[in-house]
C-alpha positions as CSV (number, residue, x, y, z in Angstrom):
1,X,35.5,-25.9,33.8
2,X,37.3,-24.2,30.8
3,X,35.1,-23.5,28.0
4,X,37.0,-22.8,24.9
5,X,36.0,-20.4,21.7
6,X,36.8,-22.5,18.8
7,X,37.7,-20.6,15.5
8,X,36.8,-21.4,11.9
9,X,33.6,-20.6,9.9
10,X,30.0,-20.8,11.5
11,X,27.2,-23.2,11.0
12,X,30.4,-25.7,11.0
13,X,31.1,-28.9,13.0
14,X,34.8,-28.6,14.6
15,X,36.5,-32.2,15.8
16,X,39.8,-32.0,17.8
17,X,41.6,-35.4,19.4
18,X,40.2,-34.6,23.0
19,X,36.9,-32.0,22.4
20,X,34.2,-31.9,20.0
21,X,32.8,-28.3,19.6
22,X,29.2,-27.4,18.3
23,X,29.5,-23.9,16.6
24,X,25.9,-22.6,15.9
25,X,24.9,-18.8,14.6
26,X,23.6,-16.7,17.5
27,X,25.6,-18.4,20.3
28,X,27.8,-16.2,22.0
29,X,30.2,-19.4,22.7
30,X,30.6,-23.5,21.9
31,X,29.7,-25.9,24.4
32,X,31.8,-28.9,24.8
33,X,30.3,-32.2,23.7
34,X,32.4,-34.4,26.2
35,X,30.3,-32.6,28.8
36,X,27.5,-34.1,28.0
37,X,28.9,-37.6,26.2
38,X,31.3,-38.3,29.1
39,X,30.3,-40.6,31.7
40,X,32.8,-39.0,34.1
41,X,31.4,-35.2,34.1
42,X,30.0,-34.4,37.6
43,X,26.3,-33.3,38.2
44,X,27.7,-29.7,38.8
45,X,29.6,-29.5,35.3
46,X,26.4,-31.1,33.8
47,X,24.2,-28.6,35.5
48,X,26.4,-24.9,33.9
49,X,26.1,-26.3,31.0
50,X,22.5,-26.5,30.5
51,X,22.4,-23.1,32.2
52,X,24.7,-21.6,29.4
53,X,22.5,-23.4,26.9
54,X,19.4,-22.4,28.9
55,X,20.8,-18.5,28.7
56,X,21.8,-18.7,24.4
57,X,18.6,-20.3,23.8
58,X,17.1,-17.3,25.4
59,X,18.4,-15.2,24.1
60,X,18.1,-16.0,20.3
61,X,14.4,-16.4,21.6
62,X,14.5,-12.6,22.3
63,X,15.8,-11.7,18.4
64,X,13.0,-13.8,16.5
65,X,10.5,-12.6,18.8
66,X,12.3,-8.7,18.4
67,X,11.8,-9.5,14.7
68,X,8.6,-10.6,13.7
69,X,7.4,-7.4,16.5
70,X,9.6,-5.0,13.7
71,X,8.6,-7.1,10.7
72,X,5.3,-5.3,9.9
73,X,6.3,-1.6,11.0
74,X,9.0,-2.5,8.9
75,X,6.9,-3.7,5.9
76,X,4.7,-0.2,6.0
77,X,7.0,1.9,5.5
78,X,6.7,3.7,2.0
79,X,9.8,5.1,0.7
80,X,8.1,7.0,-1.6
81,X,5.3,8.7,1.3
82,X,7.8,8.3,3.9
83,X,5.2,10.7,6.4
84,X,2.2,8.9,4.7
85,X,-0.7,7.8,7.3
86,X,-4.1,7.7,8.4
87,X,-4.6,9.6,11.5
88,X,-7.9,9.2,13.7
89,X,-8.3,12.1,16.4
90,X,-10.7,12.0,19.1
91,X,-11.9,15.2,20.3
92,X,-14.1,15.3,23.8
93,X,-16.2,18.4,23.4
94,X,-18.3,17.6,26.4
95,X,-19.5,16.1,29.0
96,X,-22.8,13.9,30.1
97,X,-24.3,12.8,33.1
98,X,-22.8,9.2,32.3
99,X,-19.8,10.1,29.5
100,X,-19.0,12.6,26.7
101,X,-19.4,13.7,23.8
102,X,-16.9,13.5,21.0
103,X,-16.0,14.0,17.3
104,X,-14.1,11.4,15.2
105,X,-11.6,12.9,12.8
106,X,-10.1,10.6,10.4
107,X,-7.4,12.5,8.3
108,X,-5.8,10.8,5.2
109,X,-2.2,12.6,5.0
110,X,-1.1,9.7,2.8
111,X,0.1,11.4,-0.9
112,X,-1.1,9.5,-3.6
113,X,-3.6,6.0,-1.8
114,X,-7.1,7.3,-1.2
115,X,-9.8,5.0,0.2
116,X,-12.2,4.2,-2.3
117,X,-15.9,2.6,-2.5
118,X,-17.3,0.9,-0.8
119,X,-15.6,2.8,2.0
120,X,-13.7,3.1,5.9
121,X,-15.1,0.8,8.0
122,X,-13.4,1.5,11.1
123,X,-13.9,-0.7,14.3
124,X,-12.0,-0.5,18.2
125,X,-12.9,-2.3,21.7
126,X,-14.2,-0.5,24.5
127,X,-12.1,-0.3,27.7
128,X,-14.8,-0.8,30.2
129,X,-18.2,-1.5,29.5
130,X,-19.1,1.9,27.2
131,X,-22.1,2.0,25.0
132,X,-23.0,4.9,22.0
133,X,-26.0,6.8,23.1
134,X,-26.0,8.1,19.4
135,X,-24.2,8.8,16.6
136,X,-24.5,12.0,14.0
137,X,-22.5,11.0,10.2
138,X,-22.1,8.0,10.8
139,X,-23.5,4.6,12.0
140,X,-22.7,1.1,13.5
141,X,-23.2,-2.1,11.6
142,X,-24.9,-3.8,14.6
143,X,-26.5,-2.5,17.3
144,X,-26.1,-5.8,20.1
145,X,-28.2,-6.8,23.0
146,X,-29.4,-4.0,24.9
147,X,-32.1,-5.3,26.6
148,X,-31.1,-4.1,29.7
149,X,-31.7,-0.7,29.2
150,X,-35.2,0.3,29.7
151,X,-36.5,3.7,28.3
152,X,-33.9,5.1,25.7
153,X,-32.0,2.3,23.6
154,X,-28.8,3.2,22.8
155,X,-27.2,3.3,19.6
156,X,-24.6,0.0,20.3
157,X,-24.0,-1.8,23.1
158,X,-21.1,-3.9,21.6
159,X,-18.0,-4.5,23.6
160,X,-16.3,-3.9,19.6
161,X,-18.6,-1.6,17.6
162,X,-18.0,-1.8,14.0
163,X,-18.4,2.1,12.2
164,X,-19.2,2.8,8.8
165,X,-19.9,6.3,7.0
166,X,-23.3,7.8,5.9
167,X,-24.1,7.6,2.3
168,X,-24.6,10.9,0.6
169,X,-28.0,12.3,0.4
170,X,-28.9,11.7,4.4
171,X,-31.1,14.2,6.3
172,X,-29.5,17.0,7.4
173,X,-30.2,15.7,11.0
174,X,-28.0,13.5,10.6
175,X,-25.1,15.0,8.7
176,X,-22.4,16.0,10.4
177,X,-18.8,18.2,8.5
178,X,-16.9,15.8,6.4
179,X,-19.2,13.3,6.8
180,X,-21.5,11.2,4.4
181,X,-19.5,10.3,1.4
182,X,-19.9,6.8,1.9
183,X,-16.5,6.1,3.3
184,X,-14.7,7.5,-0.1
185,X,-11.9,9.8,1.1
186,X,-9.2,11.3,-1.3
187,X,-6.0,10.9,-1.0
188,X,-3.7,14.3,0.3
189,X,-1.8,14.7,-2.6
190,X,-4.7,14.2,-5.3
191,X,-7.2,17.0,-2.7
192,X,-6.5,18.0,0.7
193,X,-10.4,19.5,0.6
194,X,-11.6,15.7,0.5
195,X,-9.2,13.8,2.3
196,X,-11.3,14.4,5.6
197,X,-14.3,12.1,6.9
198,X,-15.9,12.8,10.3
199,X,-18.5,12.1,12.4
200,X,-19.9,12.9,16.7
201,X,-20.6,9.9,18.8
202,X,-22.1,10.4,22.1
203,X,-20.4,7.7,24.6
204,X,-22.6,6.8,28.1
205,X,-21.4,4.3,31.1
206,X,-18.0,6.2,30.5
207,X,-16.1,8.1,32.8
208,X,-17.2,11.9,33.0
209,X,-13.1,13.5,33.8
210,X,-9.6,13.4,32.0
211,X,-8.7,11.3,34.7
212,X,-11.3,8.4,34.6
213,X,-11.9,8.6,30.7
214,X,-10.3,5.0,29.4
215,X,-9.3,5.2,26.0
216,X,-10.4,2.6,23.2
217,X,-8.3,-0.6,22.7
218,X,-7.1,-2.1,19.4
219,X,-8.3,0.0,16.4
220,X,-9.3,-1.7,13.2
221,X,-9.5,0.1,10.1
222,X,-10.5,-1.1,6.8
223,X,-10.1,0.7,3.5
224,X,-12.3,-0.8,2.1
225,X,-10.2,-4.2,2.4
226,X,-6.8,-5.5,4.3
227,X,-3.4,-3.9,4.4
228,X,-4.1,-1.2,7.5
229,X,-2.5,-1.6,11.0
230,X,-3.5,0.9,13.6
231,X,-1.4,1.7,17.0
232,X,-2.7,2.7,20.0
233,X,-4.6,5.6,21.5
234,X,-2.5,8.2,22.6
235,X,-3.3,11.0,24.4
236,X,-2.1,14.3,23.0
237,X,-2.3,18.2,23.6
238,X,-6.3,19.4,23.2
239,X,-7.6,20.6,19.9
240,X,-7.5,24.1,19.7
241,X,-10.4,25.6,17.7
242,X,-11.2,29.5,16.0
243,X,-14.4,30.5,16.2
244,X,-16.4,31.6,12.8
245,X,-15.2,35.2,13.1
246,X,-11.3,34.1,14.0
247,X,-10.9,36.3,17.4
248,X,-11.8,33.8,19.9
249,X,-10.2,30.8,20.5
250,X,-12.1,27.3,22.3
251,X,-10.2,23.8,23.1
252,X,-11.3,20.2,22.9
253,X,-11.3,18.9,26.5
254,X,-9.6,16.0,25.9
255,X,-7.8,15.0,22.8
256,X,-6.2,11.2,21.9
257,X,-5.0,10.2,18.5
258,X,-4.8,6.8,16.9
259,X,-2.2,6.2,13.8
260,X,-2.7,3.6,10.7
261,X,0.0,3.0,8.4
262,X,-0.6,0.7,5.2
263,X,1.3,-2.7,4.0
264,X,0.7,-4.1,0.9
265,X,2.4,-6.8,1.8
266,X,-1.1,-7.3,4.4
267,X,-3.3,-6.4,2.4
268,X,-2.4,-9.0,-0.2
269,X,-0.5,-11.7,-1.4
270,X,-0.1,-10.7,-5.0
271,X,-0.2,-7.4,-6.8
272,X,-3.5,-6.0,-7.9
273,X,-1.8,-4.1,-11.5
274,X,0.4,-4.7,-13.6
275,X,2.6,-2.7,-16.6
276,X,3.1,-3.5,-20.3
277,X,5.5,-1.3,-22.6
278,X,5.3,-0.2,-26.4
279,X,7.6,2.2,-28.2
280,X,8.2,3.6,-31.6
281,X,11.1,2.2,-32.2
282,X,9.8,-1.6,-31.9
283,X,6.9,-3.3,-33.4
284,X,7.0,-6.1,-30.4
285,X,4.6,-5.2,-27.4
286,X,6.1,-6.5,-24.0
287,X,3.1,-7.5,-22.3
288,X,2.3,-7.9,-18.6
289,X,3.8,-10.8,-17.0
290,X,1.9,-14.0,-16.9
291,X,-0.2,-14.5,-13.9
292,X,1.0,-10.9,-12.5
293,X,-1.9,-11.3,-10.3
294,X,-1.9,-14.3,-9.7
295,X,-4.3,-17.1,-11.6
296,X,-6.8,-18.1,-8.3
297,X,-9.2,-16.3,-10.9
298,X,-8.8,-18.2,-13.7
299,X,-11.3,-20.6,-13.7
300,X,-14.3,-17.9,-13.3
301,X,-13.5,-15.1,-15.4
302,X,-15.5,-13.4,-18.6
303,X,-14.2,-13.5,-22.1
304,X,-14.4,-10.3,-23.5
305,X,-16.2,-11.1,-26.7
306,X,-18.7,-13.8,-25.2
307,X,-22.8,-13.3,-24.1
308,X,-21.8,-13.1,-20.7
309,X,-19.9,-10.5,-21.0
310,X,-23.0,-8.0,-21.8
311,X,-25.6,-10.2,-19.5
312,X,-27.7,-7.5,-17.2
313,X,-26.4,-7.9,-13.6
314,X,-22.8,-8.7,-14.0
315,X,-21.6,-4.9,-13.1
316,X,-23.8,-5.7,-9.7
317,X,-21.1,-5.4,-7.1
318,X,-21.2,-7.8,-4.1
319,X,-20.9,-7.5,-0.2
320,X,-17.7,-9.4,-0.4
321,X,-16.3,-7.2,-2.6
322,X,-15.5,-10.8,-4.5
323,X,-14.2,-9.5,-8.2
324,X,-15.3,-10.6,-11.6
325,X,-12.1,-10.1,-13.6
326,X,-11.7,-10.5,-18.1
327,X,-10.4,-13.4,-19.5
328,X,-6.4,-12.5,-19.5
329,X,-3.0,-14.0,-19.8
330,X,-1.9,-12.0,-16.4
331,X,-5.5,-11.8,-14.8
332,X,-4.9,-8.1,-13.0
333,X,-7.7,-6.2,-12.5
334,X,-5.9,-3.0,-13.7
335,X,-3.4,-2.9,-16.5
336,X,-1.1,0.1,-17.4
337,X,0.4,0.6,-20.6
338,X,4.0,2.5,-20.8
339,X,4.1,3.4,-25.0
340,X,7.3,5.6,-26.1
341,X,5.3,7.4,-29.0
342,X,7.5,10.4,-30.7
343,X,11.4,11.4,-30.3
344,X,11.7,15.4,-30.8
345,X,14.8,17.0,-31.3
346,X,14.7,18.7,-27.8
347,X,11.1,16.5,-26.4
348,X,9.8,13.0,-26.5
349,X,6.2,11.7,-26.2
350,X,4.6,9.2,-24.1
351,X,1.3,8.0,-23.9
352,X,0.1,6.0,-20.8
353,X,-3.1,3.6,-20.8
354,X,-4.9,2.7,-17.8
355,X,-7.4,-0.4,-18.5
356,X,-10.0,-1.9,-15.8
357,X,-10.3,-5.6,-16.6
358,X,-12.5,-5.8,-13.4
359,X,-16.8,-5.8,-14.2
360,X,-17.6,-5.1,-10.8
361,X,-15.1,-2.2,-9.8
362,X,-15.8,1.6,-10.4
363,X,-12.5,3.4,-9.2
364,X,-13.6,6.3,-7.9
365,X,-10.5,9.3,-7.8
366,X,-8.0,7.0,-8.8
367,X,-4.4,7.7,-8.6
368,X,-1.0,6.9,-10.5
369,X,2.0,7.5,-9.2
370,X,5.5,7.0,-11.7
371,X,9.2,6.9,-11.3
372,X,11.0,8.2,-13.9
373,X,14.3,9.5,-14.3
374,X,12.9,12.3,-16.9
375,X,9.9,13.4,-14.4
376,X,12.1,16.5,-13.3
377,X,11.4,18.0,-16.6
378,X,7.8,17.3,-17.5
379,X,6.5,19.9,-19.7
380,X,2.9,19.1,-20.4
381,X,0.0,16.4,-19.3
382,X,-2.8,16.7,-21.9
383,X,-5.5,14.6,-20.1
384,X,-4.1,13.6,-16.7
385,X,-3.6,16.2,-13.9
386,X,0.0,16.1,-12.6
387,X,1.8,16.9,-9.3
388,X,5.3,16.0,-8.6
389,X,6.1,13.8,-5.5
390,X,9.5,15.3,-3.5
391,X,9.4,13.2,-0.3
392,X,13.9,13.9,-0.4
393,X,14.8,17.4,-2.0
394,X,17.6,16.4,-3.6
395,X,15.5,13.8,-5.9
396,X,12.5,14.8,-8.2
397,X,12.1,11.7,-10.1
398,X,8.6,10.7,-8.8
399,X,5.4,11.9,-9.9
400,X,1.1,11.7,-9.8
401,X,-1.1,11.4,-12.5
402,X,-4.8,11.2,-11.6
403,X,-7.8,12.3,-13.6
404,X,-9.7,15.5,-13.9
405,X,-12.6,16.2,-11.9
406,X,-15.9,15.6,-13.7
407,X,-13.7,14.6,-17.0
408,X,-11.6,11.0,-16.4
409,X,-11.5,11.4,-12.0
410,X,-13.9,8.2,-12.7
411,X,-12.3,4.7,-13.9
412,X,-15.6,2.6,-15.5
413,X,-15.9,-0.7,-15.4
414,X,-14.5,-3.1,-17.8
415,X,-15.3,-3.0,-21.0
416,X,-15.1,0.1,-23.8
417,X,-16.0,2.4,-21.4
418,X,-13.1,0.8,-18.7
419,X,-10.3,2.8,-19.7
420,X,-8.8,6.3,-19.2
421,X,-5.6,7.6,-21.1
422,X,-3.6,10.9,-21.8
423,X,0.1,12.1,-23.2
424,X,3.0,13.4,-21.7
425,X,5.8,15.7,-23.0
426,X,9.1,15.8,-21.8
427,X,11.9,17.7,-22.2
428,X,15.0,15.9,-22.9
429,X,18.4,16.4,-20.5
430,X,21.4,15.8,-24.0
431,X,23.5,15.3,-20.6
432,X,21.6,12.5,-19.7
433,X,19.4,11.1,-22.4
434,X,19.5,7.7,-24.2
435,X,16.5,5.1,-25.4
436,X,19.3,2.4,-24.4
437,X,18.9,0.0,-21.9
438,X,15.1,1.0,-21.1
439,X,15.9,4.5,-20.1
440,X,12.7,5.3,-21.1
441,X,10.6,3.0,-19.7
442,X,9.4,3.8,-15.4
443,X,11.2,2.3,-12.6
444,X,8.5,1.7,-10.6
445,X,4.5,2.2,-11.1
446,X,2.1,2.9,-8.7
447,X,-2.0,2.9,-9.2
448,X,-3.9,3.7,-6.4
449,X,-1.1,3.2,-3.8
450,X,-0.7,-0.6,-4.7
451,X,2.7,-1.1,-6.5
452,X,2.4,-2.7,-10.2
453,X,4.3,-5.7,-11.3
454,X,6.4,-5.1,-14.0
455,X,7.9,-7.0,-17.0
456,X,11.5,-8.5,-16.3
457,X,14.4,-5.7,-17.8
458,X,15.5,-8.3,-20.7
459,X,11.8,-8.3,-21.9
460,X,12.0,-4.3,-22.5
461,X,11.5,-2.9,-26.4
462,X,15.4,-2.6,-27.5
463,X,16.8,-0.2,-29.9
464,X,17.2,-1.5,-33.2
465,X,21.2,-2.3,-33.3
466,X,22.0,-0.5,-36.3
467,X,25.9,-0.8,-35.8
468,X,25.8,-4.9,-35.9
469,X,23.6,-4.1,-39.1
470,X,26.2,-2.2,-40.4
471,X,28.8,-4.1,-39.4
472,X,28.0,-7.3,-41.1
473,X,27.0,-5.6,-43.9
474,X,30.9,-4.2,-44.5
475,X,32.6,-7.8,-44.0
476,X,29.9,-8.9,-46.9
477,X,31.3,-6.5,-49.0
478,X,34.9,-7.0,-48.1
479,X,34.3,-10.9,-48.4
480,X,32.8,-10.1,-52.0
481,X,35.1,-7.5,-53.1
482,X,38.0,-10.5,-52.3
483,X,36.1,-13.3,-53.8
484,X,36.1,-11.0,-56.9
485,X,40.2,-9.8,-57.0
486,X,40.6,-13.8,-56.9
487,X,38.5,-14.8,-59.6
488,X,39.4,-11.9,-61.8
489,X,42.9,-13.0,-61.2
């Protein structure tokens, strides 16, 4: 049987005087209708036919399922931290009648996202039936049912423990390097120094070689909410330590590394800032968007100016982590404000505005991260520190603002307390520069790794348009100096 390849646009029904064709997208030929509309067709014919179908539907099968597997990796990747991740390596420093020994690094390498408070909260499933003995910088949430151990308890006995941090202040005991900050961990770029958390578990009912260790299943990590997706365990070349006086070298006996990359997409459905613009040159204020944010919190928010506002108790945080946003037309719990302020002959000024509309939220180490054009030629931040962001070479148009330590590193609250602010200097390119068409206004903002909505382009301050001013102004006078010649006349 002849199966022909009909031409002419897809998604399209094609009709001839003896065939009907089906063209669909994804199949690799049509099938003739008359096979299956005919009386006449034999079993046989019948039969290839719903193989080929069998085989196309197959195989588009394959795609969707090949895309939705891509769809996340795809959505984590950060074009401006194109390296940026989370990596958690296991180190086995020893071994125990019944298991090992081993320290938990978790690394931050991400640039400008830090994890902030309340903290990591990392969690994985055991491959075989492993319990912690105990734990040094860190604990589990639950412990589980061990009541079939008799004489020492362990730690956990969960088949998926659930890890959080120390707070500071613990007995030295109990501390272990990089450990007890209550899960807060600084972002790379912001300070390499903190970007480290750590802790020693001691593993029992575990293998006690390389070769009958089983490595941990399906890593969770929280930071402190949605957005992280952790791969695998992967065994790697050992750790290779210095001692204290740098002339002998020692090596982890077993090493394995888990990596978690961050979505925003996951972690949640709308954006968590948003940006407003001002400038000198315009007395209108573009404000955020409406319902940046989304308006879910609408109907239990504070006004700013009402009792409840200043009632004892409302800056309590809660387990859920459940915020308790201010009264606002775009209900964000973070607003930044873009404001053009001064136009040198060789410089021009800007002043950006970080607001917390959020009661219950402290944002500890907070970060901002800006793309601008101009950003290649900053000359001076008065109240921010700055670091530029070069993840290509051939483009510096990216760069972090975060606070000072023990200055502004520590966004309050809201209320008057809930803002931090500072000016920048730049130093204009006469190539290059313009206040038209919003050429001074970010491309994209940043705070705290989560990208800001911002206000639609034809919503932007616009140059006063002093040539239409001018121009109406000469065809008044030409219109008048006319209407004069003909009366005088």
């Amino acid at each position: 049987m002849k199966y022909e390849q009909p031409v002419g646009k897809p998604f399209s029904k094609q009709y001839s005087s003896a065939n009907i064709y089906f063209s669909l997208p994804f199949f690799s030929s049509s099938i003739n209708a008359n096979t299956f509309l005919s009386p006449l067709c034999s079993c046989q014919e019948l039969g290839t036919s719903l193989n080929i179908l069998k085989q196309e539907m197959k195989s588009i099968c394959g795609l969707v399922v090949l895309f939705f597997v891509m769809l996340p990796h795809a959505a984590a990747y950060d074009p401006l931290d194109p390296t940026g991740n989370i990596t958690i390596k296991w180190d086995v420093v020893s071994w125990t009648a019944d298991g090992y020994v081993a320290s938990v690094t978790m690394s931050n390498f991400q640039m400008y996202r830090s994890i902030v408070s309340p903290g990591w909260t990392l969690g994985w499933q055991w491959a075989k039936k492993e319990v912690i003995w105990s734990m040094v910088g860190a604990q589990t949430t639950e412990q589980g049912d061990c009541s079939k151990f008799k004489g020492n308890v362990p730690h956990c006995c969960l088949r998926k423990p659930v890890v959080v941090d120390l707070l500071p202040g613990v007995p030295y005991n109990q501390q272990f390097s990089n450990c007890c900050k209550a899960g807060v961990v600084s972002a790379w770029g912001q300070d390499p120094s903190s970007s480290v958390s750590a802790f020693q578990v001691s593993v029992g009912v575990a293998g006690t070689s390389n070769k009958t260790v089983k490595l941990p299943m399906n890593f969770t990590l929280l930071g402190p909410g949605l957005g992280y997706t952790c791969g695998p365990a992967k065994v790697v070349p050992s750790t290779v330590y210095l001692t204290a006086d740098h002339r002998r070298k020692t090596q982890a006996l077993m090493t394995w590394n888990v990596t978690c990359t961050y979505s925003q997409f996951l972690a949640a459905k709308n954006p968590k800032c948003c940006v407003s613009f001002s400038s000198f040159y315009n007395q209108s204020i573009t404000p955020c968007p409406k319902c940046a944010c989304g308006c879910q919190n609408k109907n239990n928010c504070v006004v700013s100016d009402s009792k409840q506002a200043h009632k004892k108790g409302i800056n309590t945080p809660r387990k859920d982590n459940a915020p308790l946003l201010q009264c606002t037309h775009h209900m964000c719990p973070i607003r930044v404000h873009w404001h053009v302020k001064l136009n040198y002959k060789d410089y021009w000024r800007v002043k950006i505005a970080v607001t917390n509309f959020n009661y219950r939220m402290n944002y500890t180490q907070w970060t901002l991260v800006a793309q601008h054009p101009n950003l290649n030629a900053v000359t001076q931040v008065f109240s921010f520190d700055y670091k530029p962001l070069v993840p290509y070479e051939a483009i510096n148009d990216t760069g972090m603002f975060y606070g000072m330590k023990f200055y502004n590193d520590l966004l309050m609250e809201a209320g008057p307390q809930g803002n931090v602010q500072s000016e920048v200097l730049l130093r204009k390119n006469k190539d290059t520069f313009t206040f038209k068409h919003g050429w001074a206004f970010p491309r994209k903002v940043y705070f705290n790794g989560d990208e800001c909505l911002l206000p639609p382009p034809d919503a932007y301050p616009f140059l006063p348009n002093s040539a239409k001013v001018n121009s109406i102004t000469i065809s008044t006078m030409v219109v008048s100096a006319l209407l004069f010649l003909f009366i005088i006349s």
